[in-house]
N, C-alpha and C positions, 0 to 999 in steps of 0.2 A: 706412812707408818708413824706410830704416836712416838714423843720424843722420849726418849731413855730406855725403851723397847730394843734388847740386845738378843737378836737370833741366831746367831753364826759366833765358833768358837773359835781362838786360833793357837794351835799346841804346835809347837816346832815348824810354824813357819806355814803351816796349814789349817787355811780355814774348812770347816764343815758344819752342817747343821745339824744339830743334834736330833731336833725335832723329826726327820726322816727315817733316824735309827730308832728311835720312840716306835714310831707306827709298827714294824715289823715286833718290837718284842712287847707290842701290846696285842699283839695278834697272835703272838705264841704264848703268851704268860695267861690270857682267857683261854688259849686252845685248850691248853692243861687244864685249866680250873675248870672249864664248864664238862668237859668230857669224864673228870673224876667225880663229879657231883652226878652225871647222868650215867657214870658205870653202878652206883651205889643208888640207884634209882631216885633221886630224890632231883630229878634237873623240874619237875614241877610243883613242890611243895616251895610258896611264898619264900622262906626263907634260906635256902642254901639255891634255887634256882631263881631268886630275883634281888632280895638285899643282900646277901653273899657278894654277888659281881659288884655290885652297888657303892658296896663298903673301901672295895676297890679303887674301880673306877673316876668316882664324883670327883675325891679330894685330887688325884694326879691329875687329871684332866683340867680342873677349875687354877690347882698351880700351874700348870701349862699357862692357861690364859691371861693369870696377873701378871706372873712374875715376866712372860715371854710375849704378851698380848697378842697370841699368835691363834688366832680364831679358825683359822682355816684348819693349822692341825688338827684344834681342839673338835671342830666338826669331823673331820675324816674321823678320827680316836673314834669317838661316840659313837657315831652310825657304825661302822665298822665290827665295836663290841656289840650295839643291839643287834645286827644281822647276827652274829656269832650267836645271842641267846636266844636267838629266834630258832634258828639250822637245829639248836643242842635242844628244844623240847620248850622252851619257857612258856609259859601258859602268856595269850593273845591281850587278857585283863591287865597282867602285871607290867603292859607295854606301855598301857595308857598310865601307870603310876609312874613309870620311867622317864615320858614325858613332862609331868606334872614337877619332878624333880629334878628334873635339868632344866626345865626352865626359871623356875627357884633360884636355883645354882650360879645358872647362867647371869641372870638379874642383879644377884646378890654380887658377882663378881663385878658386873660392871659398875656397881656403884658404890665400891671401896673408892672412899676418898684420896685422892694424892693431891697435897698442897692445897686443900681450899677447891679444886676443880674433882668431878667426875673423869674415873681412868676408863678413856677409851669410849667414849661415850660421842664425843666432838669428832673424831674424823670419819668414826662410822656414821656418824648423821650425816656428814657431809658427802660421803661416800652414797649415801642412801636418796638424796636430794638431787646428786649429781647424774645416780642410776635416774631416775623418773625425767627428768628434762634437763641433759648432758648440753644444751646449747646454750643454757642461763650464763655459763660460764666457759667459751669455747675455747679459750684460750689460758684457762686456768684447770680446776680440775674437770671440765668435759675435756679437754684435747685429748687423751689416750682412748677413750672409746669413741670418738667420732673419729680420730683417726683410722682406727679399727675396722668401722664403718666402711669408711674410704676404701681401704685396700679389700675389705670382703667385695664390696660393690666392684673396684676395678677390674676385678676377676674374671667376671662371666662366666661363661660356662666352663670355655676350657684354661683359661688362666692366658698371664702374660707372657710366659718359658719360663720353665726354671732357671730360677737367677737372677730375673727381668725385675723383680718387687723395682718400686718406687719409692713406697711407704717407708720403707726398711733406712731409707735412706736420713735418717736425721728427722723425719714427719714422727713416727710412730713410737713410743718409748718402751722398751725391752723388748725388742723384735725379736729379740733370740732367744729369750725366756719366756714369761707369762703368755705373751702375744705370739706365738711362733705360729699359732692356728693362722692369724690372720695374714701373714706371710705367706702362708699354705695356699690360704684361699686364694690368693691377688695372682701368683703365679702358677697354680695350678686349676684354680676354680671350681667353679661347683663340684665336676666329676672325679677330683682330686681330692676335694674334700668327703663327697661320700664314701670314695674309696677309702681313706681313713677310719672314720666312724665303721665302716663295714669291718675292718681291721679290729677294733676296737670289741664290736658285738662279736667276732666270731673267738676274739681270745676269751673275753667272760664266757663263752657259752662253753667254749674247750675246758674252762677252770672251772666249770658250774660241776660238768661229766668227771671231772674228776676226782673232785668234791664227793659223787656219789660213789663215786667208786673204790674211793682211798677205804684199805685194811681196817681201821679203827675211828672213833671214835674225833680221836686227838688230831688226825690227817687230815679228815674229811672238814674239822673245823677252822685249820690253819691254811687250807687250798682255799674255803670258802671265801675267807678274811682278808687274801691276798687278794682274789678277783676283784672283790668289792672295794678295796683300799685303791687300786688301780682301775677299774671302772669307773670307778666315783670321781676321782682325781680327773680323769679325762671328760666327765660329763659336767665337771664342775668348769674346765678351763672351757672348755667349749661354749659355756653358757655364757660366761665372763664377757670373751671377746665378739660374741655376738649380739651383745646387751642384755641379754635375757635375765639373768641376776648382778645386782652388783658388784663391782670391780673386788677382787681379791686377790694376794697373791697365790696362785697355785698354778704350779708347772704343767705342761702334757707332757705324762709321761714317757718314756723314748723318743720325743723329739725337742723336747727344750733344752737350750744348752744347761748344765751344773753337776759338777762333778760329785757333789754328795746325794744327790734327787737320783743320777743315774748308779749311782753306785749301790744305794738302797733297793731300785727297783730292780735289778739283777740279782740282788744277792734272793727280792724274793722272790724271783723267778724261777730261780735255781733251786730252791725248797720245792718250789711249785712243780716242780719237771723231776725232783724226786719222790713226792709221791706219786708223780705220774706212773713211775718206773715200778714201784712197788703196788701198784693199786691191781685190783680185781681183773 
C-alpha cells in the first residue's frame, strides 16, 4: 500500500472501512437515479441516460482513488454503476464513451503530483512486474503469490483435511483475508474449491432471477448491483490468488475474515432477500 494511504476509520474505539459502506449506497443512490430517468423515458437520450450518471459518478470515484488510493473499490464503484446503466436501457455507444472517460480520469488521477513523485504509480508497477514473473523477486514482493501457488498446488484434488493448511502457518501472508481462497484450495482442493465457485455462480444467477422479477424499476436495479458487486469481488479475489491478475486487496466475500466487509455484505444481502419477498 502507498505511504500515507489511510483506509480504515476509527470512532469509539472501532475501526471500519468506510470504502464497504460506499459500495452499497452507490448502488442505491444510481438505483434511484437511473430508474427515475427511465420512468420519464429519457434512460436513452445522451444526456440524462449517459452524462447525467457521469456527472455523478467520475468526481466521487476519482476522490475515492487520490485521497484513499483505494483502486479496487474504485473498480468494483465503476463496473458496478456501468452494469446498473446497462440493466436501466443506456444505449450500447454511450458505453464506449464511458470508457474513453474513465480512462482519462483514471490517468489523470494517477499522475497528480505528491512531492516531486507520481501518486501511486510506483507500487502498482511494481505490483504489475511482480504479477508477469513473481520469481524475479521470491522473497520480496513475489513471496505472497508463490506462496499462494504452493498451497493451491499442495491441495490436489481432494485437499489436506480441514484445518491441515501448512501455508497458513507463518508461509502465506493474510491467510485469513485476501488469501483465504488459497487456504481453501490446500485443505480442501480442487473439489472444494469448485464447490465454492459453484456456490458463487448459483447465488448470482438466484440474484440475476430476481433482478428480473423485482416489482419496479428501482428493485430490479439494486438486486442487479448487489449480485454484481459480490460476484465481481469473488472473481476478482479468486483471480488474485491464482495469479491470474495482479495482487490486490480484495476480500471473498463470506469467507475472509473483517468485520466491516462482512457486515456490508449482509446488510446487502438482506436488501437482496427483500426484494426477493416482494418480487413477481
Amino acid at each position: 500500500m502507498q505511504t500515507g494511504a489511510k483506509r480504515w476509520i476509527k470512532i469509539a474505539g472501532i475501526n471500519f472501512q468506510p470504502s464497504e459502506f460506499a459500495k452499497i449506497g452507490f448502488i442505491l443512490f444510481f438505483a434511484s437515479l437511473l430508474s427515475d430517468v427511465k420512468e420519464h423515458g429519457k434512460i436513452k437520450d445522451y444526456r440524462y441516460g449517459f452524462i447525467y450518471p457521469m456527472v455523478f459518478m467520475v468526481p466521487i470515484i476519482g476522490a475515492i482513488l487520490i485521497l484513499q488510493n483505494h483502486f479496487s473499490a474504485t473498480f468494483i464503484i465503476a463496473v458496478v454503476t456501468v452494469v446498473q446503466m446497462f440493466v436501466a436501457g443506456t444505449k450500447i455507444t454511450h458505453f464506449l464513451l464511458t470508457g474513453l472517460i474513465g480512462g482519462v480520469c483514471g490517468a489523470g488521477a494517477l499522475m497528480v503530483k505528491n512531492g516531486g513523485s507520481t501518486l501511486g504509480t510506483d507500487f502498482r508497477s511494481t505490483r504489475i512486474e511482480t504479477w508477469l514473473d513473481p520469481f524475479t523477486d521470491p522473497t520480496g514482493d513475489g513471496w505472497q503469490i508463490i506462496q499462494s501457488w504452493y498451497a493451491i498446488a499442495s491441495g490436489g484434488l481432494f485437499g489436506v483435511g480441514l484445518g491441515n493448511s501448512k501455508q497458513k502457518y507463518l508461509y502465506l501472508p493474510e491467510p485469513h483475508n485476501d488469501f483465504i481462497f488459497s487456504v481453501l484450495a490446500e485443505e480442501l482442493g480442487f473439489v472444494g474449491c469448485v464447490v465454492v465457485i459453484l456456490l458463487f455462480t448459483i447465488f448470482v444467477w438466484r440474484g440475476v432471477v430476481i433482478a428480473m422479477k423485482a416489482q419496479d424499476n428501482f428493485g430490479c436495479l439494486i438486486a442487479i448491483g448487489i449480485v454484481t458487486m459480490l460476484g465481481l469481488q469473488a472473481m476478482v479475489n479468486i483471480a488474485v490468488v491464482t495469479g491470474t491478475i495482479p495482487v490486490t486487496g480484495m476480500p471473498l466475500p463470506f469467507f475472509s475474515y473483517g468485520g466491516t466487509s462482512l457486515i456490508a455484505n449482509l446488510m446487502a444481502v438482506g436488501i437482496l432477500l427483500n426484494i426477493s419477498r416482494t418480487a413477481k
